[in-house]
C-alpha positions as CSV (number, residue, x, y, z in Angstrom):
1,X,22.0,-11.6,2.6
2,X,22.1,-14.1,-0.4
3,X,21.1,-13.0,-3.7
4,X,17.9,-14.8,-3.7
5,X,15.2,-13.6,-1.3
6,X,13.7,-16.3,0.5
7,X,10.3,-15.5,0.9
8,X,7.5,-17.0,3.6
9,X,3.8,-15.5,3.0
10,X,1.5,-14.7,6.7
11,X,-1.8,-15.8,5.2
12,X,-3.3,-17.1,2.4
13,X,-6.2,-14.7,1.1
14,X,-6.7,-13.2,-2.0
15,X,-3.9,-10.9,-1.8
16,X,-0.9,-13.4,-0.5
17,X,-2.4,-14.9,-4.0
18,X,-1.5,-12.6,-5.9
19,X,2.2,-11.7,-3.9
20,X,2.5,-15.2,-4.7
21,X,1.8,-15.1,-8.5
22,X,4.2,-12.3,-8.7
23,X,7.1,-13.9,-7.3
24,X,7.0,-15.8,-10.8
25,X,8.6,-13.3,-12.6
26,X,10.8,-12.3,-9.5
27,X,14.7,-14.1,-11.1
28,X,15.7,-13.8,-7.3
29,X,13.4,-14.4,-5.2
30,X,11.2,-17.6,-4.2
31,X,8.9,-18.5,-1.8
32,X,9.9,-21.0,0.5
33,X,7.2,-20.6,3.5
34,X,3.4,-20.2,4.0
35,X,2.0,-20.0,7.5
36,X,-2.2,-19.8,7.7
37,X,-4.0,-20.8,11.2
38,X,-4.8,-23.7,9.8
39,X,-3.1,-26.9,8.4
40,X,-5.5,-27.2,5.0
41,X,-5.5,-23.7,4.4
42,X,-1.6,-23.9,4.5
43,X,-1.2,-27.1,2.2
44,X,-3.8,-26.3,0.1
45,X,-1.7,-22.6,-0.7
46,X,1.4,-24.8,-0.6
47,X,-0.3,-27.1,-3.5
48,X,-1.1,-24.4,-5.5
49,X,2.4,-22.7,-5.6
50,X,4.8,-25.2,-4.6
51,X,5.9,-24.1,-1.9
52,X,7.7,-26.9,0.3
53,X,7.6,-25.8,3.9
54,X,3.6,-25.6,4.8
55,X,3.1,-24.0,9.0
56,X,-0.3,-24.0,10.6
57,X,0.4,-21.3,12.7
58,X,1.8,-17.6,12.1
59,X,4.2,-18.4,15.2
60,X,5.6,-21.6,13.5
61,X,6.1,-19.5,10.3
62,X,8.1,-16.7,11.9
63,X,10.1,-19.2,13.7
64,X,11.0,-21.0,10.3
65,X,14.9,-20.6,10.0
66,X,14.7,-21.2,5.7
67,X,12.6,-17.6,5.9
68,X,14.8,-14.3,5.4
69,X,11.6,-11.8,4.8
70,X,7.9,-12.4,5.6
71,X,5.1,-11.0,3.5
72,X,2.2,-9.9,6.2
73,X,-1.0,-10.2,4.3
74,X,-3.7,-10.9,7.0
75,X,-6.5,-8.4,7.5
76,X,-6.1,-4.6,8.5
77,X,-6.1,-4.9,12.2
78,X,-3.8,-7.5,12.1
79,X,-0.8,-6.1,10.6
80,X,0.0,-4.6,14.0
81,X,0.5,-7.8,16.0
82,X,1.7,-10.2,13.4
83,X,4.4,-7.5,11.9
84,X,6.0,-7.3,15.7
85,X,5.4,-10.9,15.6
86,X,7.6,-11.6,13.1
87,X,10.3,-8.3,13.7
88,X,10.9,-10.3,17.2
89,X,11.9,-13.5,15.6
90,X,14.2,-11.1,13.6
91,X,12.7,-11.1,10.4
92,X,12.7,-8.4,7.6
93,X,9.0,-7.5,6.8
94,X,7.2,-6.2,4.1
95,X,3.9,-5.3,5.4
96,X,0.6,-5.4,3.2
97,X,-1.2,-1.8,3.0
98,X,-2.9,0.1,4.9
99,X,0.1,-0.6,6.5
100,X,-1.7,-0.4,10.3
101,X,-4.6,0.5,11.6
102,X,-3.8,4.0,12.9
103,X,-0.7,5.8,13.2
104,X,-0.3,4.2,16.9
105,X,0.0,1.2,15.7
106,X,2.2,2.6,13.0
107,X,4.9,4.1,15.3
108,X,5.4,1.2,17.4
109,X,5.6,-1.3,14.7
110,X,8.4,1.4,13.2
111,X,10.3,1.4,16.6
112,X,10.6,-1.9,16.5
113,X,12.3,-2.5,13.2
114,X,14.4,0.5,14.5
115,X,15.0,-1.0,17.8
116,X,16.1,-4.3,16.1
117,X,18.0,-3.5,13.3
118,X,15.3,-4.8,10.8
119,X,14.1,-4.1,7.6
120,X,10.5,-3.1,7.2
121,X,8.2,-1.9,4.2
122,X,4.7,-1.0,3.5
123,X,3.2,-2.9,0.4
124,X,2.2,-0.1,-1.6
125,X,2.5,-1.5,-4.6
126,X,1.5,1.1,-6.8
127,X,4.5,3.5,-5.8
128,X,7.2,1.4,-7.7
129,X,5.2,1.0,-11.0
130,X,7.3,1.7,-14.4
131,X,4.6,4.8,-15.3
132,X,4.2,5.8,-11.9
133,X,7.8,5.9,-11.3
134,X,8.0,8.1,-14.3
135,X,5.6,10.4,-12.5
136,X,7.8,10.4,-10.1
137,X,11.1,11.9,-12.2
138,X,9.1,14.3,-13.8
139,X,8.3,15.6,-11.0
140,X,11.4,15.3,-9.5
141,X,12.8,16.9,-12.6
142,X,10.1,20.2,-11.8
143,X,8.5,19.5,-15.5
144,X,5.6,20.5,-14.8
145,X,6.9,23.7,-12.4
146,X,5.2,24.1,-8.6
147,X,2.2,21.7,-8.5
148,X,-0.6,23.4,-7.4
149,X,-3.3,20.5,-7.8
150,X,-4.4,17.2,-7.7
151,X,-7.3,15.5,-8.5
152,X,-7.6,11.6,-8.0
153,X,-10.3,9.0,-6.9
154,X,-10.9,5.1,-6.6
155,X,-14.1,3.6,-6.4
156,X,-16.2,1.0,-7.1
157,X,-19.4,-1.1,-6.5
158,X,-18.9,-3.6,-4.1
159,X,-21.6,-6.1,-3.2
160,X,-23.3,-5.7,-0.7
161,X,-22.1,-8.4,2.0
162,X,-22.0,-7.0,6.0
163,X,-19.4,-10.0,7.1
164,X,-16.6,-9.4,4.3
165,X,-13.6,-7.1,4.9
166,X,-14.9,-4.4,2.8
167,X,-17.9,-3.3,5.2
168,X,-16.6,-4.8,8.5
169,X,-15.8,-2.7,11.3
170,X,-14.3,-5.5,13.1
171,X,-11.8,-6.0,10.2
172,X,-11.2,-2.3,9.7
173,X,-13.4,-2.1,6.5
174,X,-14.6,1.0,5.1
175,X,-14.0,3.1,1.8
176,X,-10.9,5.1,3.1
177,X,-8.8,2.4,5.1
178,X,-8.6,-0.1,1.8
179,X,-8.7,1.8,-1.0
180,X,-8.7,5.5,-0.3
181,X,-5.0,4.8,1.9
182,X,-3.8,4.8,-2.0
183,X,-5.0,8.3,-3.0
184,X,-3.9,9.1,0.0
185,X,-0.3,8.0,-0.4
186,X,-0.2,9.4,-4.5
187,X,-1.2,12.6,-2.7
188,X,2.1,12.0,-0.4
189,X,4.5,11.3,-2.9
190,X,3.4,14.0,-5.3
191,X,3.9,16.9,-3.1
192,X,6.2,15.2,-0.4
193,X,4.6,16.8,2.5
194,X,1.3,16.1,4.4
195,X,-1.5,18.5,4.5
196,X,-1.5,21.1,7.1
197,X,-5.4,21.0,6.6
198,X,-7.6,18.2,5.9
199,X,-11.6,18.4,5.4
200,X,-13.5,15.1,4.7
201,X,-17.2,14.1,4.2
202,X,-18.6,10.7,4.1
203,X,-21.5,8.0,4.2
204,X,-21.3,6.3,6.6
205,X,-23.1,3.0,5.8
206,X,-25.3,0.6,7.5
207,X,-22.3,-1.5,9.0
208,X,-21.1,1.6,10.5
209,X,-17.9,2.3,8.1
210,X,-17.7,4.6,5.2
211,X,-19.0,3.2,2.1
212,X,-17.7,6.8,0.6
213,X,-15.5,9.4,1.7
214,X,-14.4,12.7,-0.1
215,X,-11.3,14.5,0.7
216,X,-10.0,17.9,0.4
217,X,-6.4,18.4,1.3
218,X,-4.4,22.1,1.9
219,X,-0.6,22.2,1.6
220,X,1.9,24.7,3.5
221,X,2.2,26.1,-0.4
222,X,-1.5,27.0,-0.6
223,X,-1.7,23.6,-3.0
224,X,-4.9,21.4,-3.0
225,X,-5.7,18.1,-3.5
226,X,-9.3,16.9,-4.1
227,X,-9.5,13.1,-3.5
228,X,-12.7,10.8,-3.3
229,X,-12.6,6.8,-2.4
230,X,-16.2,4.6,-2.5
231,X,-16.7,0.5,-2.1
232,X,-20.1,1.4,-3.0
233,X,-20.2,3.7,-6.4
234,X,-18.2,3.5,-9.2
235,X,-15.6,6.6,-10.3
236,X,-13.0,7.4,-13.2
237,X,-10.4,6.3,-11.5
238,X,-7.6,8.4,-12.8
239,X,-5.5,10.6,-11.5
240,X,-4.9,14.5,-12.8
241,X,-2.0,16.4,-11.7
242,X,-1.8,20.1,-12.2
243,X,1.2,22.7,-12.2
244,X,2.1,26.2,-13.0
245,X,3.4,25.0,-16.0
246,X,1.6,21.8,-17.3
247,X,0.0,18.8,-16.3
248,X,0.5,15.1,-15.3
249,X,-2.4,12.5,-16.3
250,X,-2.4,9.2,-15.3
251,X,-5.9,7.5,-17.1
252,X,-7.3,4.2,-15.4
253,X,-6.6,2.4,-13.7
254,X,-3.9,4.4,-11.6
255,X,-3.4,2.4,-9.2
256,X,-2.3,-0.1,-11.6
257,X,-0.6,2.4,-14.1
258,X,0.0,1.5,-17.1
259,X,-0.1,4.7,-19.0
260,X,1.2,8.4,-18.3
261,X,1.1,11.5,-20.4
262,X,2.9,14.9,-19.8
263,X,1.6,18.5,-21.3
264,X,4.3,20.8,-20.3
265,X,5.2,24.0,-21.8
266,X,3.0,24.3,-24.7
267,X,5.0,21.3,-26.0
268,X,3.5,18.1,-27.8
269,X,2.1,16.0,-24.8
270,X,4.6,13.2,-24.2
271,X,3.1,9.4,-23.5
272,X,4.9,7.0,-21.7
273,X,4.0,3.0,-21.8
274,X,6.8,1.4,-19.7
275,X,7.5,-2.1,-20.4
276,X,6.1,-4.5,-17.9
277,X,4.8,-7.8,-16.5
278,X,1.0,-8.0,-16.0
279,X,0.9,-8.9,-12.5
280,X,2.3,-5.2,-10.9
281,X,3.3,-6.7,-7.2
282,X,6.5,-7.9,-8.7
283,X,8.2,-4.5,-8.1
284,X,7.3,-3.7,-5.0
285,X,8.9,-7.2,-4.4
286,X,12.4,-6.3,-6.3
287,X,12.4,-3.4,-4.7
288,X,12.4,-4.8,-1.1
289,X,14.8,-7.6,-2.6
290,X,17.2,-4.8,-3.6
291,X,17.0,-3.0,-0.1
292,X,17.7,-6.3,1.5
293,X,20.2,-7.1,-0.5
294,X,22.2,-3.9,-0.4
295,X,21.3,-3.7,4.1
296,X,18.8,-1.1,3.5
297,X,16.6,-0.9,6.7
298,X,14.0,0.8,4.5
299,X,12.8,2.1,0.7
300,X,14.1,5.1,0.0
301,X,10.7,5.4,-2.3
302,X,8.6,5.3,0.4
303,X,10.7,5.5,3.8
304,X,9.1,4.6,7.4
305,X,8.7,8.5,8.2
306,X,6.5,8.7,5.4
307,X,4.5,5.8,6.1
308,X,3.8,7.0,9.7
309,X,3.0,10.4,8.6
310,X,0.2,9.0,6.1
311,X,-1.0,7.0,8.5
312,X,-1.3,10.1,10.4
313,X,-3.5,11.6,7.6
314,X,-5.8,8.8,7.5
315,X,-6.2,9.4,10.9
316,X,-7.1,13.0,10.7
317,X,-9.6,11.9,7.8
318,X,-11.3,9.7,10.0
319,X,-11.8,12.0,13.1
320,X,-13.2,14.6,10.5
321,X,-15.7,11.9,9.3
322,X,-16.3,10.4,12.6
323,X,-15.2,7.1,11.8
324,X,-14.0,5.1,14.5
325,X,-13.2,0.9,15.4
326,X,-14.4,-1.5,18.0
327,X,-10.6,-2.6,18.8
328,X,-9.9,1.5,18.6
329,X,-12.2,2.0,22.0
């Protein structure tokens, strides 16, 4: 593949927004394709970020032979159909999070890439942050010995609006699936296993999703995370990891990290600030630019197994809270 990326973006919300403000600071990549299901929609996204080749249909976007990768960032219950869309017109994807609805959904859209020799990625943006990165060695590096807790949450108060993603069934909305899926996924990369048992409450809301949910996760170690997600109430935020011989904090906002601190060994605590641009989706971007680049079929910092198995998680989360969608039945 050439050295620059050529990008086309599958929808034009909020979020392709900001994938698309990113790819400013992105030296090789550029974004050379927007497909929405309509024209205006299209041209009007086109308008805003010059982007020349403008498709009023997802199909005509996929088909686009200009387009090496496609962003997927329609709803939740999309990302299913329009990620094998656009893996059978053999295109690398780099799929918007929760990555699918369910772990189903998951698996097939895995065996697919598989199957087709593709590259595929779940936009987790958070994972490939300069601090959280740094997390990530530390760990790696056993600073703060066998981690034996974790304590993390993301909430906050949504207005109250029954037809917008957030507390839609029919667009998978709900607490867990949009914001609790990152939580979820730190918990994942911070002990690199899933929990062999998971026990969840929530409130479950007038719209019939989960306008809260708390988690509580046990590992094979006898580890524990504790782990609480709300679109309706407002929490810290931040994100405490705890081992047999220090700690990890990571203050808010974690998920967009700018700031981590290690107390390890009765040592001064050590603060890390990583250089970086403001608009964080630019590595998540590099990152599937390098894997392209180099053949890579998937990140090694957050690899298709994993992404199935969390998915898996969520699931379990959901059957403990009862939470369940139309287009599941």
């Amino acid at each position: 593949m050439s050295q620059t990326i050529r990008w086309g973006i599958l929808g034009t919300g909020a979020i392709a927004h900001k994938f698309a403000e990113a790819m400013g600071f992105v030296p090789d990549g550029e974004i050379v394709a927007v497909g929405s299901r309509a024209q205006h929609t299209a041209d009007a996204f086109g308008d805003e970020f010059s982007v020349p080749r403008r498709h009023a249909s997802y199909p005509a976007l996929v088909e686009d032979p200009e387009v090496d990768a496609i962003y997927v960032s329609s709803p939740h219950p999309m990302h299913h159909d329009n990620t094998l869309l656009c893996l059978n017109a053999d295109k690398a994807v780099l799929c918007e999070k929760p990555f699918a609805l369910n772990a189903r959904e998951a698996e097939s859209m895995i065996q697919c890439a598989r199957d087709r020799g593709l590259f595929l990625m779940e936009a987790m943006w958070t994972r490939y942050l300069p601090a959280i990165a740094q997390v990530r060695r530390w760990l790696a590096e056993d600073a703060i010995g066998e981690v034996r807790n974790m304590m993390a949450d993301f909430g906050f108060r949504a207005n109250f609006n029954p037809e917008g993603r957030l507390l839609n069934p029919v667009l998978g909305g709900g607490a867990l699936l949009d914001i609790g899926v990152y939580i979820v996924s730190l918990a994942s990369m911070v002990y690199r296993a899933q929990p062999v048992q998971v026990a969840a409450l929530a409130d479950i809301g007038t719209t019939g999703v989960d306008e809260q949910t708390t988690m509580a996760f046990r590992y094979g170690s006898g580890a524990m995370a504790s782990l609480a997600c709300a679109v309706r109430t407002d929490t810290p935020r931040d994100v405490r990891i705890l081992g047999t011989r220090g700690s990890i904090h990571v203050p808010a906002p974690f998920y967009d990290a700018q700031i981590a601190t290690l107390n390890a060994g009765g040592e001064d605590p050590v603060t890390v600030q990583p250089d970086r641009v403001e608009n964080g989706f630019k590595y998540e971007i590099e990152e599937a630019g390098r894997c392209l680049r180099e053949g890579l079929l998937e990140s090694p910092a957050l690899p298709l197994d994993e992404t199935l198995a969390i998915m898996r998680t969520l699931d379990a989360v959901r059957a403990e809270i009862g939470l369940k969608y139309p287009m599941e039945a």
